[in-house]
Every structure is written in C-alpha cells, then in structure tokens.
C-alpha positions in Angstrom: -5.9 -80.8 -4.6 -5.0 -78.5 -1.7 -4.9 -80.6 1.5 -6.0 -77.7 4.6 -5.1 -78.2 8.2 -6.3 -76.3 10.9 -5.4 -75.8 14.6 -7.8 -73.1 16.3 -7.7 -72.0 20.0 -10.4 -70.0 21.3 -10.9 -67.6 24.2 -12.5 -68.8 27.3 -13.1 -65.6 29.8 -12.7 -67.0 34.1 -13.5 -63.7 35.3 -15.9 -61.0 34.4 -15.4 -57.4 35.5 -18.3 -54.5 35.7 -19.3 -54.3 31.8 -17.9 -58.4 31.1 -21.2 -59.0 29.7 -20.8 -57.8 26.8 -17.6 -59.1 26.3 -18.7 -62.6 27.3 -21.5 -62.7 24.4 -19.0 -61.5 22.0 -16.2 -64.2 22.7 -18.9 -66.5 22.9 -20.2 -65.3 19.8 -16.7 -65.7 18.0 -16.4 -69.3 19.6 -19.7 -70.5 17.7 -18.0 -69.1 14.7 -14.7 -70.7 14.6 -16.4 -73.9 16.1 -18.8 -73.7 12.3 -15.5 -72.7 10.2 -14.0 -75.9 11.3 -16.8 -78.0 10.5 -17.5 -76.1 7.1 -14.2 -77.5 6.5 -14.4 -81.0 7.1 -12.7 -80.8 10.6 -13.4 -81.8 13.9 -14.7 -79.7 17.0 -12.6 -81.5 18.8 -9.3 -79.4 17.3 -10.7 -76.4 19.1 -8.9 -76.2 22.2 -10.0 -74.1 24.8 -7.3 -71.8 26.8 -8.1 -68.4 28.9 -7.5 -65.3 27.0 -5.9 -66.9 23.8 -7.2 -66.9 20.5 -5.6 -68.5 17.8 -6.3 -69.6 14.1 -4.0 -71.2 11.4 -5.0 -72.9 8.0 -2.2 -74.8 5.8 -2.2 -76.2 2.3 -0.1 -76.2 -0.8 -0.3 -74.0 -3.5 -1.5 -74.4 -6.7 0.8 -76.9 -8.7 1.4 -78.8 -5.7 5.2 -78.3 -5.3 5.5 -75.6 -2.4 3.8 -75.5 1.3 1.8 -72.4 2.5 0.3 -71.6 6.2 -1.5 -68.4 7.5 -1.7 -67.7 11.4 -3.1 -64.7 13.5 -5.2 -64.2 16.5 -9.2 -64.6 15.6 -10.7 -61.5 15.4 -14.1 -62.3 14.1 -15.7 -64.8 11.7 -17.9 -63.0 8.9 -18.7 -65.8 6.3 -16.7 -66.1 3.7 -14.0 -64.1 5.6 -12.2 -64.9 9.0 -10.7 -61.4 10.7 -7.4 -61.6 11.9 -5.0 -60.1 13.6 -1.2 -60.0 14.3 -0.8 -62.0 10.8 2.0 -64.4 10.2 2.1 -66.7 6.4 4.4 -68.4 5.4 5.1 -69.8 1.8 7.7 -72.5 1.6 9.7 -74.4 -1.4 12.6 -76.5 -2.0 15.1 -73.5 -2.3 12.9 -70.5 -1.5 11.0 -69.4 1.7 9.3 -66.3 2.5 7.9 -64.9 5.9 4.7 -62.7 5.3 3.5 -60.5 8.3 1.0 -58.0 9.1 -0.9 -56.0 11.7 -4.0 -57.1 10.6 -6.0 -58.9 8.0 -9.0 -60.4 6.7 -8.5 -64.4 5.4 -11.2 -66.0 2.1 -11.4 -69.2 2.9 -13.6 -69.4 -1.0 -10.5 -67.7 -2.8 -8.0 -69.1 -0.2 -6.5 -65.4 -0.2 -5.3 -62.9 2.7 -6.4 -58.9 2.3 -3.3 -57.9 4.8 -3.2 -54.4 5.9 -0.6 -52.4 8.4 3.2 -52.5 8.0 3.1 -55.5 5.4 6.7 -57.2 5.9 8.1 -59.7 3.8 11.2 -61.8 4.8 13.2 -63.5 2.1 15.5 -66.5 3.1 18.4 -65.2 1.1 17.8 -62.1 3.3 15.7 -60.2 0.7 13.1 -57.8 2.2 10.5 -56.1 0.9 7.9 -53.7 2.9 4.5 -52.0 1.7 1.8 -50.3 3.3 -1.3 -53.0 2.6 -1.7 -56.1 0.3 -3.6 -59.0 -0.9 -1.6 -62.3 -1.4 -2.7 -65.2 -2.9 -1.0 -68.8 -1.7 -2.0 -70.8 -4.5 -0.8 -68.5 -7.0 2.2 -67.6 -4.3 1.5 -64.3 -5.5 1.8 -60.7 -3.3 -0.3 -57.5 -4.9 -0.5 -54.7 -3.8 -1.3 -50.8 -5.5 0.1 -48.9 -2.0 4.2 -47.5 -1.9 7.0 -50.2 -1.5 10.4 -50.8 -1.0 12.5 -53.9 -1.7 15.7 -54.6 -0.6 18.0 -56.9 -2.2 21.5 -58.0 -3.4 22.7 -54.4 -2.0 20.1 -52.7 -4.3 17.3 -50.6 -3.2 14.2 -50.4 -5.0 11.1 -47.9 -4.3 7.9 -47.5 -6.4 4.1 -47.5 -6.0 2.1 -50.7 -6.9 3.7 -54.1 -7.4 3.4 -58.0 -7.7 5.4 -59.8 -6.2 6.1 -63.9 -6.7 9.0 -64.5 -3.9 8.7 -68.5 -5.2 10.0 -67.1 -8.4 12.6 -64.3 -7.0 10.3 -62.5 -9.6 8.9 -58.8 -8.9 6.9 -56.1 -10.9 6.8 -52.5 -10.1 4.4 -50.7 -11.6 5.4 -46.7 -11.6 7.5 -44.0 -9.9 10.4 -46.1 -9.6 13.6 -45.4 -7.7 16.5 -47.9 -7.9 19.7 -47.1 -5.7 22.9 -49.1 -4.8 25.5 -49.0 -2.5 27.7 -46.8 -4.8 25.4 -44.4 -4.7 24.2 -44.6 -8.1 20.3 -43.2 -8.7 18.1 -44.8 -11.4 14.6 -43.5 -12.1 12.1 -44.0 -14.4 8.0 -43.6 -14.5 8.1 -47.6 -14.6 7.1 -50.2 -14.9 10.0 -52.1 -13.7 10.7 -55.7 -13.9 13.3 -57.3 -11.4 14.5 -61.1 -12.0 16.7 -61.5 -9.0 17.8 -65.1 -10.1 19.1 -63.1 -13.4 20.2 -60.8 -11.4 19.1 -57.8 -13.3 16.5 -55.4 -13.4 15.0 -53.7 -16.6 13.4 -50.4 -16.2 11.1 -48.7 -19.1 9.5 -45.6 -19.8 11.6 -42.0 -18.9 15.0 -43.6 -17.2 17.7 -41.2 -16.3 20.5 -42.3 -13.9 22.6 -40.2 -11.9 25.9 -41.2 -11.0 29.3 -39.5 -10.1 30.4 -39.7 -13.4 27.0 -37.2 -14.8 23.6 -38.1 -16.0 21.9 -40.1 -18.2 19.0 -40.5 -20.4 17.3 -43.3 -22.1 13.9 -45.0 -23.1 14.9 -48.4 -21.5 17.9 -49.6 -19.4 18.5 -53.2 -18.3 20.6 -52.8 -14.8 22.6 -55.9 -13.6 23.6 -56.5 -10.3 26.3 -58.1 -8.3 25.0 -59.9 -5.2 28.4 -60.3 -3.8 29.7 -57.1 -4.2 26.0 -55.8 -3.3 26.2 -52.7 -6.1 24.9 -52.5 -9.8 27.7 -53.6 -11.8 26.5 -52.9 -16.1 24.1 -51.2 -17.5 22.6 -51.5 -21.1 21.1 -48.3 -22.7 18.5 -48.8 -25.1 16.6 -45.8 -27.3 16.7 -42.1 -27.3 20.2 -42.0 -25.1 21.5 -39.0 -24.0 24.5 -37.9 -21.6 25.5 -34.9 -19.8 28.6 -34.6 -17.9 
C-alpha cells in the first residue's frame, strides 16, 4: 500500500497594488484548495505553511511492488479536482541501483491514478548519466513508467537514439521506441529503421525491426531486423547481427 506524504506551502499576498483584487481572490481561492487536497488525503492543515509569494506542493509514495521511492514537486498552479496544476515540475523515482530525475515546465498531477500529464521540455536524468528528452509526457510512478507519443532523443553509453513515441521504464534501463528511428554512435555509424525499437541497456544492446539499413564507412546495409550491441566503455556500437532479407552495397 502506497504510503503518500505531503509538504504544501501556499502564497500569502502583504501588499496589494492597483488591480490586487483580483489576484487576492484567486490566491485565496487556490489556498482553500490545497488546504481540501490535504485533508482529502488524510493530512493535517497544519502541514500548510504559509510564506509570502511562495507556492509549493510535493506528494511522495512508493511504487507499485513496494521496492523503489517516488516524489513529484512543482509550484501550485491550481487545484481542479481530481487534478492539481503545476508548474516548474521536478519527480523523482528512486531504487537500490537506479535513480532518475524527471523535470518539466509544466504539468497537471491525478491524485485518483497517482500519474503526472508533463508538458514543455520533458528532461530525464539517469544516474549512470543516461538522458533522455521529449517534447510532452505522461509518467506513471507506480508502474515507474514514462509515455509519451511526441519526438525523443536518448542518450546513452555513447549512442544516440531518436524516434517518435516511446515508453520508457528507467527502473528497468528498459526503453521502447515506437517508429522513425535513428540510432548513431560515436564512430559515426547511422542505423535507421521504421521501428519499433527495443533498447535493453543493462544487455547492452538494442534490436531494431522493420526496414533497417545502416550506413557506415565501410557502405550500406540492408536487413529486416538487426540486434546492435554496444560498448559502454568505449561509448560506440561494437557487433551487429543481421537477420532476414540482408543486402550490402559497397
């Protein structure tokens, strides 16, 4: 059973300016909304802490099995039942070996589905130093699970992957891009492919289907399926397996 903390600051406004009004009723407005979210879930008022011109939300839990910690944090925006508006985004998801880093512009928290729509230069921070970067997406911290259907890029183990649409489970090292895939290393090497691609970063390989031709200084080639794996160390692509349909041109 997820365990949910919840530290919320809200903004209190000392001076009002022609036109304050307004803004008064509508941080007042947002105050008797946070002040309800923490009692719909089982907290005391008394965690709201009142400072000028701050305010500040975070929820924590643990995922689904239990094993790894999660936290989402980000200046309230509004409060529109089921849904808390956020903005300036920071999650976290955290295991025994793995830990990611999650941050957006902006974002809208479920606190029914315990999920995060984020939206705005989506950024996610690998401890091993893997990064991975999309436009908008929906992450899910009891499944520990990143969607998202906009372009992405991945960076990892020296290898460079681009495509559109992908899920992403950083607990796992796991990833799945869904179609116009690009794969480069730091030979230069080019691997494309109309996708899906599957990348296992703990094997260390990558298996791209449908259409794959790579382009190398050595000439092109041509297959159905190729399995790519990849040296961490030496940050490049170090074998690759053709498999169906092969064809070479020098």
């Amino acid at each position: 059973m997820n365990r949910i903390f919840i530290a919320l600051s809200v903004a209190v406004i000392f001076v009002c300016l022609p036109g304050c009004g307004k803004q008064k009723d509508a941080g007042t407005n947002v105050s008797r909304k946070a002040e309800k979210f923490v009692k719909d879930q089982g907290a005391s008022p008394e965690s709201l802490e009142y400072k000028q011109e701050v305010q500040n939300f975070k929820l924590e839990g643990f995922s689904k099995t239990g094993d790894n910690q999660w936290s989402v944090q980000g200046k309230f925006a509004d409060i529109m039942e089921p849904d808390v508006v956020l903005k300036s985004i920071v999650g976290e998801s955290k295991g025994s070996n793995v830990s990611a880093t999650i941050t957006a512009e902006r974002g809208t928290y479920n606190k029914d589905t315990r999920s995060a729509e984020l939206k705005g230069n989506v950024v996610v921070l690998m401890n091993d130093g893997g990064k991975a970067y999309m436009d908008h997406a929906q992450w899910n911290a009891n499944d520990e699970e990143i969607t998202t259907d906009s372009p992405v890029r991945i960076i990892h183990s020296g290898v460079t992957l681009e495509g559109v649409g992908a899920l992403v489970r950083p607990q796992k090292e796991w990833a799945l891009v869904t179609t116009s895939i690009k794969l480069t290393d730091t030979k230069g090497r080019v691997i494309t492919c109309d996708g899906p691609l599957e990348v296992d970063y703990k094997a260390r390989k990558a298996i791209l289907n449908k259409n794959v031709k790579i382009v190398d200084a050595q000439g092109t080639m041509y297959a159905d399926q190729v399995i790519a794996y990849f040296n961490a160390e030496k940050k490049e692509i170090d074998r690759i397996e053709w498999i169906g349909n092969v064809k070479a041109v020098y």
